[in-house]
C-alpha positions as CSV (number, residue, x, y, z in Angstrom):
1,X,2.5,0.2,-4.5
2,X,-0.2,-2.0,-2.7
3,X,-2.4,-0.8,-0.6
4,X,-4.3,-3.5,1.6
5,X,-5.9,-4.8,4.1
6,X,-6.1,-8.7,3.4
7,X,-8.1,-9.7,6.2
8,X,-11.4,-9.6,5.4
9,X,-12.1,-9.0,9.2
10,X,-10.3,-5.6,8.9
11,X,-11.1,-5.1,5.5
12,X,-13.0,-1.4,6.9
13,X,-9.8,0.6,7.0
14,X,-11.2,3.5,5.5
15,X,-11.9,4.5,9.4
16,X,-8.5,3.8,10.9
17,X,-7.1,5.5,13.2
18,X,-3.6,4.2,12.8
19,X,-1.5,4.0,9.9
20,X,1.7,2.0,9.1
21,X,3.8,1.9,6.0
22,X,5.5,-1.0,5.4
23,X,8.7,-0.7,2.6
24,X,9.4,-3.9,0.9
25,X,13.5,-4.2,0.4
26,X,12.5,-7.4,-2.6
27,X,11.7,-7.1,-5.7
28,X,11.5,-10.3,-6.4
29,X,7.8,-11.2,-7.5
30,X,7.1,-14.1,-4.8
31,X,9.9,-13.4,-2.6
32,X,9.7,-14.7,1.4
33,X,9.9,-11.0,2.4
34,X,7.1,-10.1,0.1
35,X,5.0,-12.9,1.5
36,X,6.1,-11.2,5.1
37,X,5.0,-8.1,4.5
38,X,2.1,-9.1,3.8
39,X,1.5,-11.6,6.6
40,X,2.5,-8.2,8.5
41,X,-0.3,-6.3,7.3
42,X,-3.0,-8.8,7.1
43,X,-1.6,-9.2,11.7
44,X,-1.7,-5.7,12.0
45,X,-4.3,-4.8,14.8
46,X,-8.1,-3.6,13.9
47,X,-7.8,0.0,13.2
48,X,-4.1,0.0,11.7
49,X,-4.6,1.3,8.2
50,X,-1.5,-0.7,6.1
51,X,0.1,0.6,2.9
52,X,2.6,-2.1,1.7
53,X,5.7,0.0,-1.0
54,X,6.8,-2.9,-3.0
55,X,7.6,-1.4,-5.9
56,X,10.7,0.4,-4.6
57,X,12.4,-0.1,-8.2
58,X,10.1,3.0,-9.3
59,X,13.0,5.6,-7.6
60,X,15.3,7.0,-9.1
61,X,19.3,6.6,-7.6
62,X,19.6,9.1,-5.2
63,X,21.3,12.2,-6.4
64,X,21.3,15.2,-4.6
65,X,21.2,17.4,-7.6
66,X,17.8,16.3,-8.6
67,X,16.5,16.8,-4.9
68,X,17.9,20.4,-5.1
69,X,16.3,21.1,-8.6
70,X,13.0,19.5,-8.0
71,X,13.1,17.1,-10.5
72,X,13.3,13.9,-8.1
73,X,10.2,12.6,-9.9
74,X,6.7,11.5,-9.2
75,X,7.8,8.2,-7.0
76,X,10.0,10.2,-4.6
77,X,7.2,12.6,-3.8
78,X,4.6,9.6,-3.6
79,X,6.6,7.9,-1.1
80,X,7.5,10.8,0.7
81,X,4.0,11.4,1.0
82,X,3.0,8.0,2.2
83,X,5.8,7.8,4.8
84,X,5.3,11.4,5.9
85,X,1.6,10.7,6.8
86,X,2.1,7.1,8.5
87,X,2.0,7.2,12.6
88,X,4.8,4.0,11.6
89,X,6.7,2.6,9.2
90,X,7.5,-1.6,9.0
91,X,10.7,-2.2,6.9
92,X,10.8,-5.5,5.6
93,X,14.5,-6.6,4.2
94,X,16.4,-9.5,2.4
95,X,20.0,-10.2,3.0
96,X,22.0,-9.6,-0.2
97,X,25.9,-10.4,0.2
98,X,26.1,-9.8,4.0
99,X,24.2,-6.7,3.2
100,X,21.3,-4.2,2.4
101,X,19.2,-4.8,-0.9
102,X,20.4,-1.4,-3.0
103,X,16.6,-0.7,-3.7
104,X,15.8,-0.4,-0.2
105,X,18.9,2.0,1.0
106,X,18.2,4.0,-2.0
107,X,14.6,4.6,-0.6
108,X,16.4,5.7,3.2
109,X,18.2,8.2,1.0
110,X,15.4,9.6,-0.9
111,X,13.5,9.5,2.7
112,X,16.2,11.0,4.4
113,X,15.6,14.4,3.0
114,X,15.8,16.8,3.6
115,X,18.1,17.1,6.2
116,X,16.9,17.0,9.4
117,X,13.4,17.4,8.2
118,X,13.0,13.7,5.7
119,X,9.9,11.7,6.1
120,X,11.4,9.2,8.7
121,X,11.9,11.7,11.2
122,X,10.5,11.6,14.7
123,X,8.9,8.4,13.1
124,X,9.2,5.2,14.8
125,X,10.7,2.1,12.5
126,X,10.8,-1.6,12.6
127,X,13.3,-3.8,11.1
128,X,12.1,-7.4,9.7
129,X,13.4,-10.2,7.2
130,X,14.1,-13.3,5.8
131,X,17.2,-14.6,4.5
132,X,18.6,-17.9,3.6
133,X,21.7,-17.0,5.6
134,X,22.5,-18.7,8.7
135,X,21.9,-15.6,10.6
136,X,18.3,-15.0,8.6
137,X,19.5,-12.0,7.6
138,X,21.2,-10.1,10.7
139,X,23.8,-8.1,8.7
140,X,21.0,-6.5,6.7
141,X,18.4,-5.6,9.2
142,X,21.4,-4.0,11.1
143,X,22.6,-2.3,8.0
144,X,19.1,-1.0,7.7
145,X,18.3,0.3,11.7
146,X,21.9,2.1,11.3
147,X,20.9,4.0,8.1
148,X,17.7,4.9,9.4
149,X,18.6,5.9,12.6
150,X,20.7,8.8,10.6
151,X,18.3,9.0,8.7
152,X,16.3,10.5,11.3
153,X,13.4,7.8,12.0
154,X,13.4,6.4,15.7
155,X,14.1,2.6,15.6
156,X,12.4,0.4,17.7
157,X,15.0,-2.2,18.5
158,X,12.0,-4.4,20.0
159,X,10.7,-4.9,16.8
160,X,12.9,-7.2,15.3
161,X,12.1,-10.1,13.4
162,X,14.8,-12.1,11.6
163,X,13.8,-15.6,9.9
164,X,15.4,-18.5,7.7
165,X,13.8,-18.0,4.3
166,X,13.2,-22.2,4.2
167,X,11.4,-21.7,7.7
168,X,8.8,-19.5,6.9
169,X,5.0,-20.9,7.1
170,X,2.8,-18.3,6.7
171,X,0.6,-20.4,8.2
172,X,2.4,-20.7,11.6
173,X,0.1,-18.9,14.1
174,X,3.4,-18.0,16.1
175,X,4.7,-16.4,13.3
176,X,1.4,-14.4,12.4
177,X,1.1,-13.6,16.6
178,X,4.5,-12.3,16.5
179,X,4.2,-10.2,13.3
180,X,0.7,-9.0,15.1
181,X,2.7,-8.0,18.3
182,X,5.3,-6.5,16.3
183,X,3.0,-4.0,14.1
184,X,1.1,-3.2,17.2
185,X,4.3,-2.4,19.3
186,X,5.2,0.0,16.3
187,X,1.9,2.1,16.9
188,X,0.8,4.7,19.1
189,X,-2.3,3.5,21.3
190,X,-5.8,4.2,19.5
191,X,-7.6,7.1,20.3
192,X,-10.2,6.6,22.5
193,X,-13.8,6.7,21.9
194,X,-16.1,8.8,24.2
C-alpha cells in the first residue's frame, strides 16, 4: 500500500483535515488505472490526506469462515482500518471481460463486514476507470457502485469518471481538473479555522 502525497505543493499532509482512500482494482505494475489513481491523489484538494491500496492481491478470497474465526489475516484488518478511518473512499477500476477485476470485488467483500456495520458504511464512494473498451469501462464501474451500494458505502453517482485507456494523458489539465473536482466532491467541506 502507497501512501502519498505527490505534489510537492501538498506534500504537508501530516495536518490534513480530510482523508480519502483510494482502492486500486489493477494489479498490473504500470497499468492506466494505476497511473489514475495517482493523478487522483496528486488533484486531490490541499488538506485531503491520500492513501492509494494498490496492492489489493495481499487479501485473502473472502470466506466467511475465517471472518467468523478471526483469522482473516493482517491485510484484511489493515485495510479495514484504512477505509474505516477515511472521511472518503476513490475506487479506481479496470474493465475485465465486461466486468469487475476479481481483486477489487474481493476487497468490497472483505469491506463489507460485518454486516451492516463493514468499513464502507455511511461512507461516501466514487467510481473511476480506464478501459480499452468502447464504453471505457462502463460495465465495471457499474458492477462496482452496485456492490458497494450493498455493501453499505453511499455512492456518489456524480463522481464518475470513465476513460479510453489509449486516451489518457496525464498531462491533460482537463483530465487532472476533473480528477481534482471529483476527489473534492467526494469530501466533506474543511473545518474551518477560527
Amino acid at each position: 500500500m502507497t501512501d502519498f502525497p505527490l505534489d510537492p505543493t501538498t506534500a504537508a499532509r501530516a495536518d490534513a483535515d480530510r482523508a480519502v482512500v483510494v482502492l486500486v482494482g489493477s494489479l498490473r505494475r504500470d497499468s492506466v488505472n494505476r497511473r489514475l489513481a495517482r493523478l487522483a491523489a496528486a488533484s486531490a484538494p490541499v488538506g485531503t490526506a491520500v492513501d492509494v491500496v494498490d496492492d489489493l492481491d495481499r487479501l485473502p478470497f473472502y470466506n466467511e469462515d475465517l471472518d467468523a474465526d478471526g483469522e482473516r489475516g493482517d491485510a484484511v484488518e489493515e485495510l479495514r482500518a484504512r477505509v474505516g478511518a477515511a472521511d472518503a473512499v476513490l475506487v479506481v477500476t479496470p474493465e475485465y471481460n465486461g466486468g469487475l477485476p476479481a481483486v477489487l470485488k474481493n476487497a468490497i467483500d472483505w469491506l463489507s463486514r460485518p454486516y451492516g456495520a463493514g468499513a464502507f458504511t455511511g461512507l461516501p464512494v466514487g467510481v473511476i476507470g480506464a478501459a480499452s473498451s468502447a464504453h471505457a469501462g462502463t460495465w465495471a464501474r457499474q458492477d462496482a457502485r452496485k456492490a458497494i451500494g450493498i455493501a453499505g458505502g453511499v455512492v456518489v453517482e456524480p463522481v464518475e469518471l470513465g476513460i479510453r485507456s489509449g486516451e489518457f494523458d496525464e498531462a491533460s489539465p482537463e483530465i487532472v481538473g476533473e480528477l481534482g473536482r471529483l476527489v473534492a466532491h467526494l469530501l466533506p467541506e474543511p473545518a474551518a479555522v477560527g
